[in-house]
C-alpha positions as CSV (number, residue, x, y, z in Angstrom):
1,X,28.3,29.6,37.8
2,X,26.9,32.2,35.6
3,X,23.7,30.4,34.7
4,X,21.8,33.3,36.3
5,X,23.1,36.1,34.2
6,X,21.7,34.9,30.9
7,X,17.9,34.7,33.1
8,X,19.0,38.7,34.3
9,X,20.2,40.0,31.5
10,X,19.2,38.3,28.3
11,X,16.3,40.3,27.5
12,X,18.5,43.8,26.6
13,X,20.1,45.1,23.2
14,X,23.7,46.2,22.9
15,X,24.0,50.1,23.5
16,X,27.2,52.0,22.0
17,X,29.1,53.8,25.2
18,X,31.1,57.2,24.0
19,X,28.9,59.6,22.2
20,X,26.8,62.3,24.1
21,X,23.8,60.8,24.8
22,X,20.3,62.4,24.1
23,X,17.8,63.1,27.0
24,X,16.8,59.6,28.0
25,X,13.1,60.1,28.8
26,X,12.9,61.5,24.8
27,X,13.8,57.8,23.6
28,X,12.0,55.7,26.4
29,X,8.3,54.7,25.8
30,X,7.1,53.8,29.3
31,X,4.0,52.7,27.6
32,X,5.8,49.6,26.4
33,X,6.1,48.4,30.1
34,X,3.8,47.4,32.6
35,X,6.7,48.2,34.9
36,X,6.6,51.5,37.1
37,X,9.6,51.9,39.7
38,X,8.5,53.3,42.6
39,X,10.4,56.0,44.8
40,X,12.4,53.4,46.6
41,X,14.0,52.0,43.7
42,X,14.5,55.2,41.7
43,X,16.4,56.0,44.9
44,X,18.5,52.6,45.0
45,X,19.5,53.8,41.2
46,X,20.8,57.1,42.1
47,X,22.5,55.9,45.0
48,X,24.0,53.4,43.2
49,X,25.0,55.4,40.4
50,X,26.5,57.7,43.0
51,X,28.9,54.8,44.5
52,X,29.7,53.6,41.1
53,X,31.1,57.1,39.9
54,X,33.2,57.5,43.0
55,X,34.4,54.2,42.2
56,X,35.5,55.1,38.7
57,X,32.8,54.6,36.6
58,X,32.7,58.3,34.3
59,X,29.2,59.2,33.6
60,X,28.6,60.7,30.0
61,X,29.2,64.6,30.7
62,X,26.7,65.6,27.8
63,X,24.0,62.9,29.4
64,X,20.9,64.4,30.6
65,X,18.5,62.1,31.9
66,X,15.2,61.2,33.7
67,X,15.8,58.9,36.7
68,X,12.5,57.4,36.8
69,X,11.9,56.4,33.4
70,X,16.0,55.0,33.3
71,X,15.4,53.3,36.5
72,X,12.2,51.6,34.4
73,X,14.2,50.9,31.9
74,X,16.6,48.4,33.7
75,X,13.5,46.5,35.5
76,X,12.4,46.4,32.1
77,X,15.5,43.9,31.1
78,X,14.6,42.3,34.2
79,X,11.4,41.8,34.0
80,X,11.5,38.3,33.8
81,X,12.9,37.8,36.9
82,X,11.7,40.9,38.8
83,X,9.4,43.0,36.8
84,X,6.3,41.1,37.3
85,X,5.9,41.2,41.3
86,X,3.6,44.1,43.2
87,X,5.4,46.1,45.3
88,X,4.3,49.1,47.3
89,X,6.6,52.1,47.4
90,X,8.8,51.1,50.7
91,X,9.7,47.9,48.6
92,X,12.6,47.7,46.2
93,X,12.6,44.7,43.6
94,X,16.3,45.1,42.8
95,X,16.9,43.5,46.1
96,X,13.8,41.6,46.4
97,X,14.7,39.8,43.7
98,X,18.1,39.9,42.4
99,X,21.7,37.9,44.1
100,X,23.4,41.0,43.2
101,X,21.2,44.6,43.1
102,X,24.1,46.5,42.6
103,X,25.3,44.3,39.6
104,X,21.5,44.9,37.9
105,X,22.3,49.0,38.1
106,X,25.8,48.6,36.3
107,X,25.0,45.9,34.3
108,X,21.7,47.8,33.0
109,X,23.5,51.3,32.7
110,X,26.4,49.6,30.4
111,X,23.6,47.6,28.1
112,X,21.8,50.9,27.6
113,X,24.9,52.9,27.3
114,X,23.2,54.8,24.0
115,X,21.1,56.7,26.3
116,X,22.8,57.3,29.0
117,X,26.1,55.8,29.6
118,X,29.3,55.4,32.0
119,X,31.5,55.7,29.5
120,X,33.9,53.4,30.4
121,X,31.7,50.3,31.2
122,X,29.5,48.3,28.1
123,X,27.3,45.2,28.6
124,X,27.1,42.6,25.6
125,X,23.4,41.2,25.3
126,X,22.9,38.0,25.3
127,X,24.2,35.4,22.8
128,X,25.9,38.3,21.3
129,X,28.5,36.1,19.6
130,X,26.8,32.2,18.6
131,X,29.2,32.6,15.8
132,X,28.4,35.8,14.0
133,X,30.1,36.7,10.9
134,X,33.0,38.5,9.7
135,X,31.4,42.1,9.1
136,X,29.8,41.6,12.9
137,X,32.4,40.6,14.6
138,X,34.4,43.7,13.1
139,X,31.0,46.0,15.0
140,X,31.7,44.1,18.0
141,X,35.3,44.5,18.6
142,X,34.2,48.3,17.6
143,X,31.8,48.8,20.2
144,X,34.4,47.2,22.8
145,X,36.8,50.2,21.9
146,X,34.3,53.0,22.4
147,X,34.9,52.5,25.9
148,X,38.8,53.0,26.1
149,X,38.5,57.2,24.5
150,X,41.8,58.3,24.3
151,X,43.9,55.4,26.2
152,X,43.3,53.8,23.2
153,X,41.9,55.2,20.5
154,X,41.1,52.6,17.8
155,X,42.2,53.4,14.0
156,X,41.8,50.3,12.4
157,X,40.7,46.4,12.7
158,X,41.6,43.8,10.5
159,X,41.1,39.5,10.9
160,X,43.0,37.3,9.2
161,X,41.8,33.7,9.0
162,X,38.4,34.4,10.2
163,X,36.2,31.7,8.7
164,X,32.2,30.8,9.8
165,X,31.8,27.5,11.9
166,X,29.3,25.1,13.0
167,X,28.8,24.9,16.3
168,X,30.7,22.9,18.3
169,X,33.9,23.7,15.8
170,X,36.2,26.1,16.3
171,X,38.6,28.1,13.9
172,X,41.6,29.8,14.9
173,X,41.8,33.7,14.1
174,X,44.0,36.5,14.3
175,X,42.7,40.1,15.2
176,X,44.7,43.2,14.2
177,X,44.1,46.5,16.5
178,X,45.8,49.5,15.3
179,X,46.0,53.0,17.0
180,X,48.6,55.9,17.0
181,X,51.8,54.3,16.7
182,X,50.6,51.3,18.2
183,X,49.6,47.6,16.6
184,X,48.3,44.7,19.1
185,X,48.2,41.3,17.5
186,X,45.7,39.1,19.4
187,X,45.2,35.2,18.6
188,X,41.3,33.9,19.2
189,X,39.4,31.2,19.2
190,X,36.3,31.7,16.8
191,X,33.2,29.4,17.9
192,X,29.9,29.5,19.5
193,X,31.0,31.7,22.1
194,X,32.8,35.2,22.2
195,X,36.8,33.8,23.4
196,X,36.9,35.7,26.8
197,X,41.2,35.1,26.3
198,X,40.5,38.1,24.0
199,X,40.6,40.5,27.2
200,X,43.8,38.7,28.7
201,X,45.7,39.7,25.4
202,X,44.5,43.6,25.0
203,X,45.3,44.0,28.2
204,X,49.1,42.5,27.9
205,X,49.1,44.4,24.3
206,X,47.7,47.6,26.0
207,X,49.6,50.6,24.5
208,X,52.9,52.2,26.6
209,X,51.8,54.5,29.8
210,X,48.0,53.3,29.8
211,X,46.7,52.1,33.5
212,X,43.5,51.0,32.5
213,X,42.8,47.5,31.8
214,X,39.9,45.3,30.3
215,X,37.5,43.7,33.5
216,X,34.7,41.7,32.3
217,X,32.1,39.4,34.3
218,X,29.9,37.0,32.1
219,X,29.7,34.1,30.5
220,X,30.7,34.3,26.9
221,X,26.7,35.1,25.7
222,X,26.4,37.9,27.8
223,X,29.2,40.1,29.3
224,X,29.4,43.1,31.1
225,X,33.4,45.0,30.4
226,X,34.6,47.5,32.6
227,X,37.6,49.8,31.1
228,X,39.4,51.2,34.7
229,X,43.1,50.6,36.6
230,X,42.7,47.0,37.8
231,X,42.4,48.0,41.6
232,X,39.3,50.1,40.7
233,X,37.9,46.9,38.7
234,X,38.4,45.0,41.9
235,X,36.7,48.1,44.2
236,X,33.7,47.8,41.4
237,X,33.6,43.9,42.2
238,X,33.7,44.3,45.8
239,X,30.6,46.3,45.5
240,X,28.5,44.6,43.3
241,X,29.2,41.1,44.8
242,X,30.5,39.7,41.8
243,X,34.1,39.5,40.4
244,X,35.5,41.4,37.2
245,X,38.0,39.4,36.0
246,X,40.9,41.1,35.0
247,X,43.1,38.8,33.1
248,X,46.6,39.8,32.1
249,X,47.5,38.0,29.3
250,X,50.3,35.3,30.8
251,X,47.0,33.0,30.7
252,X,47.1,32.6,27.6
253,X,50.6,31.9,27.0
């Protein structure tokens, strides 16, 4: 089902969502593209933006950016699918060709979230996991949490039992999460791929008063996580085309 995403969205980094972000067009070298957007699509990516924020998603208040080069910057992760086709300026490649144009905006914001981020949304590049070690998957978990701010603020993480594995075996793991008076024990699978069940037990262990939950949408190489009440999450899908799951833990039980 999500054979398509690692094609879309394998060609980014992973971008750390929270901190104020510095002018984008400082850090972007549209030299190192062939790809220029054209007024159509820098459009598409405002409007979208636009949608996406009433929707929930919090845009970085100490963000400046500039919309052309950002909107380059997601064909750039693209490219392989969409970057490499001549458009003239009425045409607009996201849709052109991409299932899901709205998805490519998110998606792209949250997977270069160090620039200019929603702060509450954070794409995982692809084959982020394919067992990593210990002192990674600690960075990992980390990154997740940068997009919860102050529902959860994360303290401290600690593993027990986390051992490396071949592919194809699988070790069973305990993650610690600790905040502020509050301690979440999760159980995980540790393999090839990043254990998606993950989400299903924050969001049961999520701590007292908090409406926001873990969405994600991916395929355990490359995920997309959303931090936002669930019937936001399901606004979100509804506009991109493509579910965020929202799991609540009993799956796992």
């Amino acid at each position: 089902m999500f054979g398509w995403l690692k094609s879309l969205f394998g060609n980014g980094g992973t971008g750390g969502a929270g901190a104020i972000a510095p002018t984008f067009a400082a850090d972007f070298d549209q030299e190192e593209s062939e790809i220029v957007p054209n007024a159509t699509e820098v459009e598409f990516v405002k409007s979208t933006v636009a949608q996406l924020e009433v929707l929930g998603l919090k845009i970085n208040a100490g963000a400046e950016f500039d919309l052309t080069a950002y909107t380059a910057s997601i064909l750039r992760i693209f490219e392989n699918s969409i970057g490499f086709h001549d458009v003239d300026e009425t045409q607009n490649r996201f849709k052109m060709f991409s299932p899901y144009p709205e998805l490519n905006v998110l998606w792209g914001m949250a997977e270069l979230s160090k620039y200019y981020p929603f702060v509450n949304a954070i794409a995982i590049g692809d084959h982020c996991y394919d067992v990593i070690e210990e002192e990674q998957f600690y960075e990992l978990i980390s990154q997740i949490f940068t997009i919860t701010g102050s529902d959860w603020p994360l303290s401290e993480i600690d593993i027990v039992n986390f051992m490396l594995v071949r592919p194809g075996n699988m070790a069973r793991s305990t993650l610690y999460i600790s905040s502020e008076n509050h301690k979440a024990e999760i159980q995980f699978r540790h393999w090839k791929d990043f254990d998606e069940s993950i989400f299903g037990s924050l969001n049961r262990n999520c701590p007292p008063g908090v409406k926001s939950r873990f969405g994600y949408s991916g395929d355990g190489g490359s995920i997309c996580i959303l931090w936002l009440p669930p019937e936001q999450i399901q606004a979100v899908s509804k506009f991109v085309g493509l579910e965020f799951i929202v799991p609540t833990g009993e799956e796992n039980s």
